[in-house]
N, C-alpha and C positions, 0 to 999 in steps of 0.2 A: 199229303199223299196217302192214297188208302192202300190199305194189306193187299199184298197180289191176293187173290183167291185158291191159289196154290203154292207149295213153297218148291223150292227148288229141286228137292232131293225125294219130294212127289211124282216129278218129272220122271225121276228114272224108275221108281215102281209102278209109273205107267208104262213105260215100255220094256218091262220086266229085267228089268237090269238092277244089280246092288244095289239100294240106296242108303245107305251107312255113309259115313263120310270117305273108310278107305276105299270102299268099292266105286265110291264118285271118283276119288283121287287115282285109282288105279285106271278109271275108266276113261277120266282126262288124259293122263300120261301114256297111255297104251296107242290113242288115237289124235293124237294133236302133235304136228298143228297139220289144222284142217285147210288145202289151200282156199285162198280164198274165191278161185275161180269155180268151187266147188258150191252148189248149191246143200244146204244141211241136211234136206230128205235124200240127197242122190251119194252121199256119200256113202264107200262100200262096205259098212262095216254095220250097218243098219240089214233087219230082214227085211221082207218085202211089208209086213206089218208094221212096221216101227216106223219106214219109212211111207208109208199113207199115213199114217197118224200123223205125224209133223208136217207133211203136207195140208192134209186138211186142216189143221192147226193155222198152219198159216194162211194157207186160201179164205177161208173162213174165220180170220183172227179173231178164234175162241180164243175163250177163259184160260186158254194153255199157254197162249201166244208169246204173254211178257217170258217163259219159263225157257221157250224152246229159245225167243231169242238169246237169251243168258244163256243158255246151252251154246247157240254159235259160236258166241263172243268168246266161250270159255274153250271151243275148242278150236279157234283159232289164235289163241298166244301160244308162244314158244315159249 
């Protein structure tokens, strides 16, 4: 399996969020869990930027993609 091209906690200094591990962890726990009828970009705690970004992320399954999905997954456990 090869290296994602981005690692996880890149993810959140793209969309300008803490990426330290507490500030991932405070970022998990603040907004999770995510239901799941919720699509990731439309959830309301994303700006309007942050949410295009993982939109076109996914529409266009960039180099981001593997990241944001792990992002889902992560904020939809309880």
């Amino acid at each position: 399996m090869d290296d994602p091209t981005h690692r996880f906690h890149q993810l959140f200094a793209q969309l300008g969020l803490p990426c330290d591990a507490a500030g991932i962890a405070g970022f998990l726990k603040a907004n999770r869990p995510l239901p799941g009828d919720v699509a990731l970009p439309d959830a309301p705690f994303w700006n309007a930027s942050q949410a295009a970004f993982l939109r076109e992320t996914l529409v266009q399954d960039s180099d981001w993609a593997q990241q944001v999905d792990q992002l889902s997954q992560a904020l939809r456990q309880t």
